[in-house]
C-alpha positions in Angstrom: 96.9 88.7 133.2 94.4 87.3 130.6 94.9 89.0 127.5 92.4 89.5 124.0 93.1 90.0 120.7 91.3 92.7 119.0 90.7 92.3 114.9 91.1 95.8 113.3 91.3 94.9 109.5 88.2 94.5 106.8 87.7 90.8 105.4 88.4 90.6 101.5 85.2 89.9 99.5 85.1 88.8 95.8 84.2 91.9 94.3 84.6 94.4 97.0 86.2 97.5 96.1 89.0 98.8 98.5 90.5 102.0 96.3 88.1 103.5 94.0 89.9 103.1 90.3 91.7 100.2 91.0 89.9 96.3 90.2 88.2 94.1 93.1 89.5 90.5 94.1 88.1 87.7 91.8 88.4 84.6 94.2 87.8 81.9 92.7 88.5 77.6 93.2 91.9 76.6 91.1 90.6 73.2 92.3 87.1 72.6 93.8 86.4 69.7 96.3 84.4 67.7 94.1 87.3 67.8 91.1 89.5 66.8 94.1 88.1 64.0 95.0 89.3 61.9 91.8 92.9 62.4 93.4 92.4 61.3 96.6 90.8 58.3 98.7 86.8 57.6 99.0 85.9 60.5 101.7 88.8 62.2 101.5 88.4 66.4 99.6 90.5 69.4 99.6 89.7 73.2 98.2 92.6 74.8 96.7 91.6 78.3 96.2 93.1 80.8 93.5 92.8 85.2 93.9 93.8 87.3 91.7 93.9 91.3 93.2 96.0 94.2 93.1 98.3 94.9 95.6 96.1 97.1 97.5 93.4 95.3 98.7 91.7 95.4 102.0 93.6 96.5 105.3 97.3 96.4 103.4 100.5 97.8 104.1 102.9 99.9 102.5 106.4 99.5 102.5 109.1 102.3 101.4 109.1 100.1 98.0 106.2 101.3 97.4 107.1 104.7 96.5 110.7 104.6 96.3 112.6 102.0 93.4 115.4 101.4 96.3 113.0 101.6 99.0 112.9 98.6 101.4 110.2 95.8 99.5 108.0 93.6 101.7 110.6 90.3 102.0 113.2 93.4 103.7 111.1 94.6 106.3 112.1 94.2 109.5 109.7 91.9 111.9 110.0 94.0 114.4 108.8 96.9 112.6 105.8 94.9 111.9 104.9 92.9 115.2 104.6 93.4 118.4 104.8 97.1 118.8 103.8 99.0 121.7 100.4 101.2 120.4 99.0 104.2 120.6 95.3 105.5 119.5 94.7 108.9 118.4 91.2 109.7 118.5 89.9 111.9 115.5 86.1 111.4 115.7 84.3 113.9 113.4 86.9 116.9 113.5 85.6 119.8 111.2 89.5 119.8 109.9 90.1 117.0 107.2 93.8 117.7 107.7 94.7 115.8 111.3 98.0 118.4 111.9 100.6 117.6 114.5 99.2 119.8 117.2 96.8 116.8 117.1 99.6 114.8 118.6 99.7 116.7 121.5 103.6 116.8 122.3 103.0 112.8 122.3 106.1 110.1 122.7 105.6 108.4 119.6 109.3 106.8 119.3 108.9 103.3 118.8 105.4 103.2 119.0 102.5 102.4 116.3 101.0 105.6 115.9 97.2 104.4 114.7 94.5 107.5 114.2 91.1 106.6 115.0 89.5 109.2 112.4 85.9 106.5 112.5 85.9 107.1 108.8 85.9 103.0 108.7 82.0 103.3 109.0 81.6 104.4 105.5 83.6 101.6 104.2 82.0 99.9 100.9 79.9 103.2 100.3 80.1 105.9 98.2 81.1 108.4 100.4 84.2 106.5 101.8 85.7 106.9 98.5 84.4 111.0 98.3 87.7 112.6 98.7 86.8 114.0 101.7 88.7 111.7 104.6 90.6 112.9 106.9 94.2 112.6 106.4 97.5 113.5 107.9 99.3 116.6 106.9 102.6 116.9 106.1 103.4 118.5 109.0 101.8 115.7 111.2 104.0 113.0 109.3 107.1 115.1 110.0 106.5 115.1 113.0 106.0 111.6 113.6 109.1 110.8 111.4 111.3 113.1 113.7 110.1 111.4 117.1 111.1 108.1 115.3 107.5 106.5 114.8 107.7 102.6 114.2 104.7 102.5 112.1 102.0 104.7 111.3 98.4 103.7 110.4 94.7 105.1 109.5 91.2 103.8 109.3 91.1 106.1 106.6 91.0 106.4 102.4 94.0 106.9 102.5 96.8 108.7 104.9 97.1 111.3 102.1 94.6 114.0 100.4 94.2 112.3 97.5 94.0 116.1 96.1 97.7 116.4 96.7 99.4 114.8 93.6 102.7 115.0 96.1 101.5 112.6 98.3 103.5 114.1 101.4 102.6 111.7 104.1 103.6 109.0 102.2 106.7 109.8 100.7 108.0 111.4 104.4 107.3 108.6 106.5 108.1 106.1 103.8 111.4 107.9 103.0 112.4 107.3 106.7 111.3 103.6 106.7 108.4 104.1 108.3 105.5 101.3 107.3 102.0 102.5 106.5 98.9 100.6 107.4 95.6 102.0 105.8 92.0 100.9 105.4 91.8 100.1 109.2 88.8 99.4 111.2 87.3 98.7 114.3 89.9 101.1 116.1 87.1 102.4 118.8 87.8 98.6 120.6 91.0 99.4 121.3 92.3 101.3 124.2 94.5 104.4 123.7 97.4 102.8 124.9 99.0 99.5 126.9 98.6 97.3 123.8 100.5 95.6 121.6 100.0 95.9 117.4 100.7 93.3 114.8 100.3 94.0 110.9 102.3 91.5 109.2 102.1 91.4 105.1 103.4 88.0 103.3 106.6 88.4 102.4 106.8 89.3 98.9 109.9 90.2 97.6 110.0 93.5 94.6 106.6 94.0 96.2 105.6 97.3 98.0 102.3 96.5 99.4 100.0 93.5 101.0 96.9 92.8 102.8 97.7 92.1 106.5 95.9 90.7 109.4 96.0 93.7 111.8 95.2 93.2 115.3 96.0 94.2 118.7 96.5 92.5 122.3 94.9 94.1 125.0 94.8 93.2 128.7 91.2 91.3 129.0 88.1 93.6 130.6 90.0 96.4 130.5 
């Protein structure tokens, strides 16, 4: 069976803002081709790039380090919490609740599975209203529930998988609390199918670190 790989995270711009407060990436050369070319043979150039960003930039992850001291940091997370997971959409296109609660989850076997919820608020991405306050989000409730059925890893094309109006931050801190990664800032989750694939969101591995930009993507069987 031919499979396809499926990109679901933004691309980091210099300048872009991901999380409204906090700075954009400055990329910039450390060493430009033409400087480099005093170093090396007639013909012969490199580019070594430098970035400077916070944490939370892009399509990142969080790890329970994140939010608790002796949570687990990036360099402790399990690959296997990370890559190759078996994936599930949950479709959320413009619901007139913000709050995605866990009868959206249907009675749904979640154990083991990246639980990823297609809200479509990725379309406002590098705009005012992405930013608004007003993306959807999971309640605490729905992030119970997903920490009870043993959820691998959870993740939203979202703002954020919180209301940023709650100062408790109760999606987090539940699923985090129960080592549950969270991916946010997603995109592109309308190509994937609602299930038979496989996920991969796989930060560097940064230790006393709590979140990274990853390359999130899934497999999917070709022309499905």
């Amino acid at each position: 069976m031919e499979l396809e790989l499926v990109d679901v995270s933004h691309t980091i711009e210099d300048g872009m803002i991901t999380y409204k407060g906090l700075p954009s990436p400055v990329i910039t050369d450390f060493l430009s081709r033409d400087d480099s070319k005093s170093h090396y043979a007639p013909g012969t150039e490199f580019h070594i790039g430098k970035i400077e960003m916070v944490a939370n930039t892009g399509t990142y992850l969080d790890s329970p380090f994140h939010r608790y001291p002796e949570g687990t940091d990036l360099s402790g997370l399990d690959l296997y919490s990370l890559a190759n997971l078996e994936g599930i959409v949950m479709r959320r296109i413009n619901s007139a609740e913000r709050g995605i609660s866990e009868k959206a989850l249907n009675d749904i076997d979640v154990k083991d599975k990246a639980v990823l919820f297609h809200t479509g608020w990725d379309m406002r991405w590098r705009t005012e209203e992405y930013s608004n306050g007003n993306h959807p989000f999971l309640t605490k409730a729905a992030a119970e529930y997903l920490a009870q059925g043993g959820a691998t890893l959870v993740g939203i094309d979202s703002y954020n998988i919180d209301d940023t109006r709650d100062k408790s931050r109760s999606a987090h801190s539940i699923l985090l609390a129960n080592d549950i990664p969270i991916v946010e800032h997603l995109c592109g989750l309308g190509d994937l199918p609602d299930s038979g694939f496989k996920f991969f969101a796989v930060p560097a591995k940064v230790r006393n670190f709590g979140s990274f930009p990853v390359r999130a993507f899934g497999i999917v069987p070709k022309g499905r």
